[in-house]
DRENTOR-216727 format. One record per residue (C-alpha): x, y, z; residue in one letter. Coordinates in pm, 1 decimal, always signed. Example, Ala and Ser with C-alpha at 12.3 -4.5 7.8 and 13.67 -1.06 7.14 Angstrom:
2
((+1230.0; -450.0; +780.0); "A")
((+1367.0; -106.0; +714.0); "S")
This chain:
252
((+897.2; +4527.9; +2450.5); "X")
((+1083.8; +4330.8; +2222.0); "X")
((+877.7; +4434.5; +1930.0); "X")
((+1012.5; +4662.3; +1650.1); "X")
((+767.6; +4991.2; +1607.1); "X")
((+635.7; +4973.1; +1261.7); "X")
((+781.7; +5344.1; +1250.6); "X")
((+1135.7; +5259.6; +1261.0); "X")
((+1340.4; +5425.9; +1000.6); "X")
((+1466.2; +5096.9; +881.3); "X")
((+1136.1; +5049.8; +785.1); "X")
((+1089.2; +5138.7; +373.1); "X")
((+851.3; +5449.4; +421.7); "X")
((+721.7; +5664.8; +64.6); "X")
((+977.6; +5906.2; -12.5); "X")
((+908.9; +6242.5; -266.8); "X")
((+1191.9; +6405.6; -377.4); "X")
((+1186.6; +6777.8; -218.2); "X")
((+1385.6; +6881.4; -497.1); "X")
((+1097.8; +6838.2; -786.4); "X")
((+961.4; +7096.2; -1034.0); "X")
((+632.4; +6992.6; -1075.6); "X")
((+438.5; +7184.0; -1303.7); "X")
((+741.8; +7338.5; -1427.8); "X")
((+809.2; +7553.1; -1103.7); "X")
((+1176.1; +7516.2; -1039.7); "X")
((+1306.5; +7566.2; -653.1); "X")
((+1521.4; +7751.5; -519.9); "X")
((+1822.9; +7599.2; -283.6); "X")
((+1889.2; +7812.3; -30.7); "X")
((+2192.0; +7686.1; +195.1); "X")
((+2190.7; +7829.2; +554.7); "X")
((+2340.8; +7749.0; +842.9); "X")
((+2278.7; +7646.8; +1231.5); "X")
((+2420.4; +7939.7; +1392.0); "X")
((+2329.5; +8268.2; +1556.1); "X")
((+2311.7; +8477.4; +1196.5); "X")
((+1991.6; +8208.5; +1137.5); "X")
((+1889.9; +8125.2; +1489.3); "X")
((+1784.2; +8268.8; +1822.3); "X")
((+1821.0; +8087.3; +2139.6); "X")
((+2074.3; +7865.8; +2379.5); "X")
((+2213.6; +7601.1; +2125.8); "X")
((+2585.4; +7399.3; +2191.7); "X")
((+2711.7; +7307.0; +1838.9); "X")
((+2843.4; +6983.1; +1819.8); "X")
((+2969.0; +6751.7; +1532.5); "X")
((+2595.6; +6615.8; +1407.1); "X")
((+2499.3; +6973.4; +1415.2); "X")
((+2331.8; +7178.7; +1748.0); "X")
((+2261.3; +7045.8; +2103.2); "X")
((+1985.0; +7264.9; +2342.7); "X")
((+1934.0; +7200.7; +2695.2); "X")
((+1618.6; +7195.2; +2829.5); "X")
((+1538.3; +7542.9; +2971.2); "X")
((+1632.2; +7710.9; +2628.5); "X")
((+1507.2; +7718.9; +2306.9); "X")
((+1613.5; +7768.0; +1899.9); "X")
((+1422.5; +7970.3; +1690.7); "X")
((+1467.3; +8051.4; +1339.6); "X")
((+1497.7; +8398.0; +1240.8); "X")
((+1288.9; +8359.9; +945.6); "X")
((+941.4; +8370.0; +934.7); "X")
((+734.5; +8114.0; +708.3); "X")
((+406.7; +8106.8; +540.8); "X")
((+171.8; +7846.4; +453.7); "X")
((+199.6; +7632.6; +239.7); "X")
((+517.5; +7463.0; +383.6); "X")
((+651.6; +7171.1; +490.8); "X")
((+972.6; +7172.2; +780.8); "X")
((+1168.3; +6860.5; +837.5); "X")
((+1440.6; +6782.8; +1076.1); "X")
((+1669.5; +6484.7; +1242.8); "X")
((+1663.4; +6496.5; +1593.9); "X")
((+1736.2; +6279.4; +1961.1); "X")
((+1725.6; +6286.4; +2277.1); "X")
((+2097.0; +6294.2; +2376.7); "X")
((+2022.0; +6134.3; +2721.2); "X")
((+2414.4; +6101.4; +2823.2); "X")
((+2416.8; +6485.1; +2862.2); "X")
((+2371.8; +6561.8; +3231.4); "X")
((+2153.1; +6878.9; +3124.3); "X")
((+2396.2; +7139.0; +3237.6); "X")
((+2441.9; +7432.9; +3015.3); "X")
((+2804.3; +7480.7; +3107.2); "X")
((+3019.2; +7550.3; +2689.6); "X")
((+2677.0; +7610.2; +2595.2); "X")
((+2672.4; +7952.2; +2338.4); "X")
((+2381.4; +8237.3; +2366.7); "X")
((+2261.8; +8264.4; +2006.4); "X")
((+2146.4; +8566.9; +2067.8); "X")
((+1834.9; +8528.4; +2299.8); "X")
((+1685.5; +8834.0; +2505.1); "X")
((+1381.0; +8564.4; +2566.3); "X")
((+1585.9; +8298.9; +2713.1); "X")
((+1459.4; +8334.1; +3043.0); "X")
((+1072.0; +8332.0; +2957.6); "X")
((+1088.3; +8017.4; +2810.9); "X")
((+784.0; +7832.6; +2978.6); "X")
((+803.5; +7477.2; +2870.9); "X")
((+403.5; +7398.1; +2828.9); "X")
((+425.6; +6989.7; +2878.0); "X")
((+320.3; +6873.6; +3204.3); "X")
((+276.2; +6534.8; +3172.2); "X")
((+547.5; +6236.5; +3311.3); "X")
((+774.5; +6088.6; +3072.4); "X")
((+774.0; +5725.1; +3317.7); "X")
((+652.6; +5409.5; +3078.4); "X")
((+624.6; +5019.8; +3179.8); "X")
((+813.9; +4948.7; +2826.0); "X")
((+1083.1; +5114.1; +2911.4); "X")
((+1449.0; +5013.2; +2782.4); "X")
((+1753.2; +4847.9; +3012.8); "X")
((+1978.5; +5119.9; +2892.2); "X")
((+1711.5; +5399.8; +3014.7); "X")
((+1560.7; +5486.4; +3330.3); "X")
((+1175.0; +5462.9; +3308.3); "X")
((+1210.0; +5788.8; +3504.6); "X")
((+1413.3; +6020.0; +3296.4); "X")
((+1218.1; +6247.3; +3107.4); "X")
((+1292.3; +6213.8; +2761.9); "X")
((+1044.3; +6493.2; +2576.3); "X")
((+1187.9; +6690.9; +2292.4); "X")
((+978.9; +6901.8; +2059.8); "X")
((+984.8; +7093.4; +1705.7); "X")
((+702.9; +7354.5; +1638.3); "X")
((+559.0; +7556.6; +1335.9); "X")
((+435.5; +7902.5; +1392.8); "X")
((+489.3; +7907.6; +1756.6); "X")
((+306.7; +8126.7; +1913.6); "X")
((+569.9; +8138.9; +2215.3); "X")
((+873.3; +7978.0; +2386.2); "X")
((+684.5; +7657.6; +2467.6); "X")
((+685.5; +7282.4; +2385.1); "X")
((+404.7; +7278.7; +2243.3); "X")
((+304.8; +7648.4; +2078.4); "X")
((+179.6; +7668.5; +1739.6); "X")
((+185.4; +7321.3; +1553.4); "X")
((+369.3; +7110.8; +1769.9); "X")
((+519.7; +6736.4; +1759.1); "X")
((+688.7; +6611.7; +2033.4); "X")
((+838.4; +6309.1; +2055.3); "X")
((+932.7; +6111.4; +2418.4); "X")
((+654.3; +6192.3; +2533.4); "X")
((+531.2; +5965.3; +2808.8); "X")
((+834.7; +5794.1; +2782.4); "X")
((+751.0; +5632.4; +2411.7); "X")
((+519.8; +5806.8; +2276.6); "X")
((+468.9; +6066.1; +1977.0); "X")
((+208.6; +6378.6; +2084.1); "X")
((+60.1; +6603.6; +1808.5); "X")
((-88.3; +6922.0; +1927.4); "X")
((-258.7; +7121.2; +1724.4); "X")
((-388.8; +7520.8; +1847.7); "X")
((-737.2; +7413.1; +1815.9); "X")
((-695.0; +7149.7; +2090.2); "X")
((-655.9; +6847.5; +1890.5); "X")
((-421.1; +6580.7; +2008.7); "X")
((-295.8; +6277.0; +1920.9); "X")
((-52.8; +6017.7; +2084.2); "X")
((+124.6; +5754.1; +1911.1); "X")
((+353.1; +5503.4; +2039.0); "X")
((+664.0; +5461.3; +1828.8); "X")
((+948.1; +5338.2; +2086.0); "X")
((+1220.5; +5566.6; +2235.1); "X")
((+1363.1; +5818.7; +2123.1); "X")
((+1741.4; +5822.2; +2177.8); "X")
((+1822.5; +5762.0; +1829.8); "X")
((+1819.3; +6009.7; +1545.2); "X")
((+1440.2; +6028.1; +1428.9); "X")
((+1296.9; +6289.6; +1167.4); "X")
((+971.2; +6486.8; +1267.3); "X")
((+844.0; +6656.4; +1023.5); "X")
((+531.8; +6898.5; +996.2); "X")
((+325.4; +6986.5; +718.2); "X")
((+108.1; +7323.6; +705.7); "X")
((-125.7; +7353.1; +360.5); "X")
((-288.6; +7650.6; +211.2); "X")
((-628.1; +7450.5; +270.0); "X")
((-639.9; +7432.4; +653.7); "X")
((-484.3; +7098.3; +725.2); "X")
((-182.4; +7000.7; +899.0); "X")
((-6.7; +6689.0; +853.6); "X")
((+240.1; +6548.9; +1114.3); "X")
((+537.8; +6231.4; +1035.5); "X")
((+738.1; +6061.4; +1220.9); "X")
((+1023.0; +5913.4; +1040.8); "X")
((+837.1; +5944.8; +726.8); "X")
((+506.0; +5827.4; +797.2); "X")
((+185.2; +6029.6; +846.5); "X")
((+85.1; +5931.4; +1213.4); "X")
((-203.0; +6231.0; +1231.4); "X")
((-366.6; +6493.6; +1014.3); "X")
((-556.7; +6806.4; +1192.1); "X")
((-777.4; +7053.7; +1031.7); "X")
((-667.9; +7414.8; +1146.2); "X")
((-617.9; +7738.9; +981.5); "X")
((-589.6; +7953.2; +1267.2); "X")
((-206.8; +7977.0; +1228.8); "X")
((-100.6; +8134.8; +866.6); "X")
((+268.8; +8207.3; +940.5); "X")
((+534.6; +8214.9; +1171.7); "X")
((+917.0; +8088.7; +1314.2); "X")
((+1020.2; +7729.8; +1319.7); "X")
((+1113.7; +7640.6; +1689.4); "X")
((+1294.2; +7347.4; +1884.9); "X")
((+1222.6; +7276.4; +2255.3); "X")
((+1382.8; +7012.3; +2452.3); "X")
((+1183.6; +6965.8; +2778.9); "X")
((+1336.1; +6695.4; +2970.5); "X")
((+1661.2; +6602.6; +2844.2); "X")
((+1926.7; +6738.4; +2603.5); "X")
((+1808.1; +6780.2; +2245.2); "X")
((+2041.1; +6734.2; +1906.7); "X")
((+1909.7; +6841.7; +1601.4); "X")
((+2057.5; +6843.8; +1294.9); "X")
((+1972.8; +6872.1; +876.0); "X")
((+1681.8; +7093.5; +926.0); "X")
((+1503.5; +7151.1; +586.5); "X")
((+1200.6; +7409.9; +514.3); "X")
((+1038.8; +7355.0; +190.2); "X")
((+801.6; +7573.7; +34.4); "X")
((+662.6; +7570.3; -349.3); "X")
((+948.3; +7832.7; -438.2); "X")
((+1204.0; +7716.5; -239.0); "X")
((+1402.7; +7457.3; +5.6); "X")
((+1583.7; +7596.7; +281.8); "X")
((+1849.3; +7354.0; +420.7); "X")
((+1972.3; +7409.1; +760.8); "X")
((+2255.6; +7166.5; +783.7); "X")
((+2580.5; +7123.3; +848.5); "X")
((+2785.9; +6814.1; +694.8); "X")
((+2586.5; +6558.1; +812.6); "X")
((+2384.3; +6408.9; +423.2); "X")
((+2030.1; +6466.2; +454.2); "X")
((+1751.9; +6286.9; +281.1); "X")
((+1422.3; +6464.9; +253.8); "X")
((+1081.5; +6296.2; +279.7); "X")
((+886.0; +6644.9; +176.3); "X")
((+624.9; +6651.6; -90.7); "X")
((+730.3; +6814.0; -439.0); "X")
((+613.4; +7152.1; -550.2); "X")
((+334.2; +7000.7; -720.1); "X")
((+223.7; +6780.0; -483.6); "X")
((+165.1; +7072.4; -235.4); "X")
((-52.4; +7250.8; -517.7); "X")
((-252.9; +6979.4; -522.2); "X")
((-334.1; +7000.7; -186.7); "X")
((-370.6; +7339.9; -180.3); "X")
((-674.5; +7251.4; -360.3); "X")
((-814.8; +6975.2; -162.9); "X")
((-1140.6; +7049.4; +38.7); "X")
């Protein structure tokens, strides 16, 4: 294309500290790591932090509650030639039903010298999935179509956003309030907000679809607490305070 997406992460974007204590409610840190004690699924660990091929899937053991907001740094490692040979079982008596739910081609015209318009390049991160899918529960999922971003929500809204590739290390991030709505980033901007409440709690869950997928510095931040899922790689959060997310607890 030869134009920069106006959701690069070189781009300044609005930053709240996820560390706050707004209102005077202090949170907790809870430190936790990327391997099978905290996750189920298929996951290679590698120096940034975990690499899943598509086929599998990593799921958090933990179940979370609205309101929350879960955060992570991930790629499409395209070099990988998908096979699962080193790879680790975390733990996963579902591997095999994993039913990938994203259908649609990955091939775009803007496509870069240095990738094939026809590799499929889909990766996804959902809240409260409902199964072993791309795109269960709350889902964002970038690659899609090649260079686009695709918000599914459970009520059938959907939203598709083109940011560019996604190769390089991005941060998704998802936003579930008290109040019904759903907010979706993509390197710290709000590119969609849904209205659903049919979803209250449920695991965190990454999906690659068409290539290899690297994830690392996952963070789950709730009014009580931030869960950091990380390995050594600094992390820098772009989740709303504790008292930002009462305040939207009480929007309308």
């Amino acid at each position: 294309d030869g134009k920069k997406s106006p959701f690069s992460p070189s781009r300044p974007a609005p930053i709240a500290s996820a560390f706050g204590s707004g209102k005077g409610q202090q949170q907790q840190m809870v430190l936790r790591g990327l391997g099978s004690r905290d996750w189920d699924g298929v996951g290679l660990p590698v120096e940034s932090g975990i690499r899943i091929t598509p086929g599998h899937f990593f799921r958090s053991k933990q179940t979370f509650r609205r309101p929350i907001s879960v955060e992570a740094y991930v790629r499409c490692a395209v070099k990988s030639s998908g096979s699962t040979n080193g790879v680790s079982s975390l733990n996963s008596p579902h591997r095999n039903r994993l039913s990938a739910t994203s259908h649609h081609s990955s091939s775009s015209s803007s496509s870069s010298s240095s990738l094939p318009s026809t590799i499929s390049t889909e990766i996804s991160m959902t809240l409260f999935a409902t199964d072993y899918g791309a795109t269960s529960g709350y889902a964002i999922e970038s690659g899609a179509y090649g260079n686009k971003v695709r918000i599914v929500s459970p009520n059938g809204q959907e939203d598709r956003i083109t940011v560019g590739r996604n190769v390089e290390w991005h941060t998704i991030r998802i936003d579930a309030l008290a109040n019904g709505q759903v907010r979706y980033y993509y390197n710290g901007h709000c590119i969609a907000i849904h209205q659903d409440s049919s979803l209250k709690f449920g695991h965190l869950q990454f999906t690659p679809v068409g290539c290899d997928m690297e994830v690392r510095d996952i963070r789950a931040t709730t009014p009580s607490a931030v869960h950091m899922y990380t390995s050594t790689v600094p992390f820098t959060s772009t989740a709303p305070s504790p008292a930002a997310m009462e305040d939207d607890e009480k929007l309308q």
